[in-house]
N, C-alpha and C positions, 0 to 999 in steps of 0.2 A: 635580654631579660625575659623569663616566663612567664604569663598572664599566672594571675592571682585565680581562686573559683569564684563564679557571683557570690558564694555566701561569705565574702570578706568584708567587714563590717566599712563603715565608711570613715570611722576613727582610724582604723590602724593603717587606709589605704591612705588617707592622709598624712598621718604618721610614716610612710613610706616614700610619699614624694616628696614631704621636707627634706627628709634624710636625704633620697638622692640628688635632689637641689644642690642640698649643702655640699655633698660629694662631688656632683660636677663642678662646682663654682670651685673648688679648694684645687681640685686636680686637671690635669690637662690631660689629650687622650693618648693615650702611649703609642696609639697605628691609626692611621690615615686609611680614609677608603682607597687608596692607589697603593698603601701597602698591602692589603688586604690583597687584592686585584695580583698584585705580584707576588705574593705566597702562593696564590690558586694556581698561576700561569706557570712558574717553576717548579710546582707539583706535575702540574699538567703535561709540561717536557719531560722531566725525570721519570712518570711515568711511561709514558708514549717511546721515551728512550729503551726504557727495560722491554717493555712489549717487542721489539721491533729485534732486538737483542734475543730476545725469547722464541719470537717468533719470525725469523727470516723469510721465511717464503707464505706468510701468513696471505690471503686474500684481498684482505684491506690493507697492505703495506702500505701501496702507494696514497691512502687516505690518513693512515697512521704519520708515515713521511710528509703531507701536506699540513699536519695540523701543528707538528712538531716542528716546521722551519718557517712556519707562518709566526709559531708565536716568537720562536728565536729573531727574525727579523723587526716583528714589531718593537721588541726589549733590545734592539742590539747586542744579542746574547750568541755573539757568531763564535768566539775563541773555545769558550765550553759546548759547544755544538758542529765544531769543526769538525771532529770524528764522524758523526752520524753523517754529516756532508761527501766527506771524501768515500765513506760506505757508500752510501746510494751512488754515486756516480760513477763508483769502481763497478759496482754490482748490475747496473743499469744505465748504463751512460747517455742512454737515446728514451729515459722512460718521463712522464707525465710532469714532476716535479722536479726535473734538470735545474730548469734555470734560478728555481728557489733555491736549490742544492748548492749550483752556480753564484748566487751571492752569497750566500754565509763562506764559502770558500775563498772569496773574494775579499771581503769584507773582514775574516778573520786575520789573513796576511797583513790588511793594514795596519789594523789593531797590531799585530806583533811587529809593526813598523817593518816591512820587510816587500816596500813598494815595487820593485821588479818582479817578484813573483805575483804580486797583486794584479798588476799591468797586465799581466800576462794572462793570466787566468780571466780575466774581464774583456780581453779582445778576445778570447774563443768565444765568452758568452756572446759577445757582441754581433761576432760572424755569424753564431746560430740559430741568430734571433729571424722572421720573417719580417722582413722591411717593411713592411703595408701595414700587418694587424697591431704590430709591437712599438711602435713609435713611443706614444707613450709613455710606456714601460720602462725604456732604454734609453729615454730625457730622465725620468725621476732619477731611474739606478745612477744613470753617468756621475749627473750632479751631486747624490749621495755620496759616491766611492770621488770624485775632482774635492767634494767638501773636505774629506778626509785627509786627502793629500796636501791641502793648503793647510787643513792645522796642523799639519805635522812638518810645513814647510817645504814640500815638496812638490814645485811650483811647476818644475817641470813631468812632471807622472801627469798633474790634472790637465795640462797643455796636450799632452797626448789623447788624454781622456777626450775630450773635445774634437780633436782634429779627426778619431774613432771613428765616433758620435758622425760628426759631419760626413765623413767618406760614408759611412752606413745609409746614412738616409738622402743623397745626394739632392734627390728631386723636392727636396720638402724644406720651403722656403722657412718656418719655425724653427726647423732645427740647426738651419742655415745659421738665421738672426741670431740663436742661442748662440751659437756655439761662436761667431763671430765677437759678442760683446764678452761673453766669457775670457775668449783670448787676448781681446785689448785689457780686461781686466788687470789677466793672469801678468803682460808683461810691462805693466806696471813696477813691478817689483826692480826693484835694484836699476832705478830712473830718480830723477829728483819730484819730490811730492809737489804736488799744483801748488804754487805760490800764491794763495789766495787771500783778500782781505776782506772782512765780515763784520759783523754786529751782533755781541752777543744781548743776554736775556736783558741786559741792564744798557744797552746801548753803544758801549762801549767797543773800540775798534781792535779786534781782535786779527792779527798777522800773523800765519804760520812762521813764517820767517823769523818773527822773534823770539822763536823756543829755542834756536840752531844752540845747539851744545847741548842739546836734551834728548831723551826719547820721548818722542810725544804717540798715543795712541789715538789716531783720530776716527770715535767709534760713531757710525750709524744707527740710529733706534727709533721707535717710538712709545710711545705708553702704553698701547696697545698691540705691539709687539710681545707675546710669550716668551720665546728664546729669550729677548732683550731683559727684559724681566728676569729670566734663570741668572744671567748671567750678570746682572750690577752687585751684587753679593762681592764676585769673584774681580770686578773692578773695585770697586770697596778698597777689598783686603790689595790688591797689587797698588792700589793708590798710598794708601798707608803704608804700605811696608816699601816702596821703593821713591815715594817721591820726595823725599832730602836727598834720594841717591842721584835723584836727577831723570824724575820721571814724569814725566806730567799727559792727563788726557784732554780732548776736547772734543765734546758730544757734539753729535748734529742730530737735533728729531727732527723728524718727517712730519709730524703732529699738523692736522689743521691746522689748529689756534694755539698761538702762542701758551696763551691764559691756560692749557691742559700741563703745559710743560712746568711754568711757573709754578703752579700748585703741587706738579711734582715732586720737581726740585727740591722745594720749599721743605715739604710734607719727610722730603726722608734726607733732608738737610746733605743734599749731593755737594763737596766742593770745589769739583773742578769747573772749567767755561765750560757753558753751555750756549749751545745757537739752534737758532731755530729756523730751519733754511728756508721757509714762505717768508721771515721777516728777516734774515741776514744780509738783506741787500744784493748777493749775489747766488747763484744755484752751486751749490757746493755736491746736489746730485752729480749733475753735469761732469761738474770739475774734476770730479776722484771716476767716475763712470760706475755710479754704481747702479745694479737693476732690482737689488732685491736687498732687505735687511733680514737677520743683524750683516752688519760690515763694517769691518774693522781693518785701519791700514797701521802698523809702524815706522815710526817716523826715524830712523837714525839721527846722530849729534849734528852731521853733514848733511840733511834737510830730504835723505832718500828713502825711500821704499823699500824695507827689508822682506818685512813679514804682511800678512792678508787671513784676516780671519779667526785671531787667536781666541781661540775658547774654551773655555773646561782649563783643567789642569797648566795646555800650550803658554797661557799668556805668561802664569807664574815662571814657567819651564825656561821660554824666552830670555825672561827677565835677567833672570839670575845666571842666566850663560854671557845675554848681550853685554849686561852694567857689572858683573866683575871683569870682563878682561874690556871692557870701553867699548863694544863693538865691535 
């Protein structure tokens, strides 16, 4: 909105904020400051793309290259950025911005589901990384591209990711621990799920064991979890839509106090169990081995460990492949 001059009488500037009162109160806003933010930043690559297009051998490429795969990484914007990627590192394969280069390349094969070549392109990064200064780096990325692969089911790409990982940084007791709890994670899968029994929000004795002929999703969260938050929408709708088929979830928060979860609940009328694992009687952390949230296990009808981590689009994806043909 434009400021008014001082000499706008004080009737009509009144007359003005009524009006837009009324306007806001009637209307909702059509874009969000993060839509905003993301119009700027898609300009800001399509630009930077053309530039670099324009101008190959320009001076500042490599500053052009760092601002264009910084922002593509931060959006997960690797598929339509793959080109600029595989440019830079045909062009320069030893230059400044390799290894930012090196994830969108990385990252874009998973996206087109095409995990072999991912694998593969992420163990040269890996190799080329300097063992001492890049530790860091090379925990965040692994994790990012092992996440990837478990939503998409492919249990064994992120077991390799890991075992990488680990041969990389040999001496470094962190990446050790990592990559060791990640692997007990990882071969969870296609084992029978912990037979556990618990107490849910109302007291009540809740036993995995008595879902057996169900898919049960048994999801990790807490309220102040973000992700977990994204992603109850998309349990919502796969509760609704598959659970007469024979679906059913059962939450564990992490939450301090009970009392945060209750109010939850309550507030956005959640219907499946919920437990609250400081008061469930038993560490249901422990029992599934989890170290970080969101985490999510699927439960097959025979009481085992299919899937780990279904999010976004995967869980629906899951669903409707696992519950038409039974498993």
């Amino acid at each position: 909105m434009e400021l008014r001059s001082r000499g706008t009488s004080l009737l009509a500037l009144t007359l003005f904020a009524a009006t837009a009162a009324g306007l806001s109160a009637q209307t909702a806003p059509t874009e969000s400051v993060a839509d905003i933010q993301n119009r700027h930043d898609r300009a800001l690559v399509r630009e930077l793309g053309e530039y670099l297009i324009r101008n190959p051998k320009a001076e500042d490429r490599d500053q052009a290259y760092a601002a264009l795969f910084n922002k593509a990484i931060e959006h997960d914007w690797f598929a339509e950025n793959q080109e600029a990627a595989e440019r830079y590192l045909k062009d320069d394969p030893e230059g400044p911005v390799r290894a930012l280069a090196q994830i969108i390349a990385v990252m874009a094969k998973a996206q087109a589901k095409q995990f072999p070549d991912a694998l593969a392109r992420y163990q040269e990064l890996i190799q080329g990384l300097n063992a001492a200064e890049q530790e860091e780096f090379a925990v965040s990325f692994s994790e990012t591209f092992a996440i990837s692969a478990v939503v998409a089911g492919e249990v064994d790409v992120a077991a390799q990711v890991y075992q990488s990982l680990a041969a990389k940084f040999p001496e470094s007791a962190a990446v050790r621990q990592k990559a060791e709890t990640e692997l007990a994670r990882l071969a969870r899968v296609g084992r029978p799920a912990p037979n556990v029994e618990a107490q849910d929000l109302e007291g009540k004795t809740v036993r995995l064991a008595d879902f057996r002929g169900k898919f049960v999703l048994v999801d990790f969260w807490a309220t102040w979890c973000t992700p977990n938050l994204v992603e109850l929408p998309r349990l919502q709708e796969a509760h609704r839509k598959y659970h007469d088929a024979g679906f059913e979830i059962v939450s564990v928060s992490l939450d301090d106090t009970r009392t945060a979860v209750v109010d939850f609940v309550k507030a956005r009328k959640i219907p499946w169990v919920q437990l609250h694992n400081a008061t469930a009687g038993v560490d249901l952390i422990d029992a599934f081995g989890v170290s970080s949230i969101p985490a999510s296990y699927l439960v097959d009808p025979q009481g085992n460990v299919v899937r780990l981590d279904l999010r976004g689009g995967a869980l629906d994806e899951a669903l409707a492949k696992l519950i038409k043909t039974g498993g």
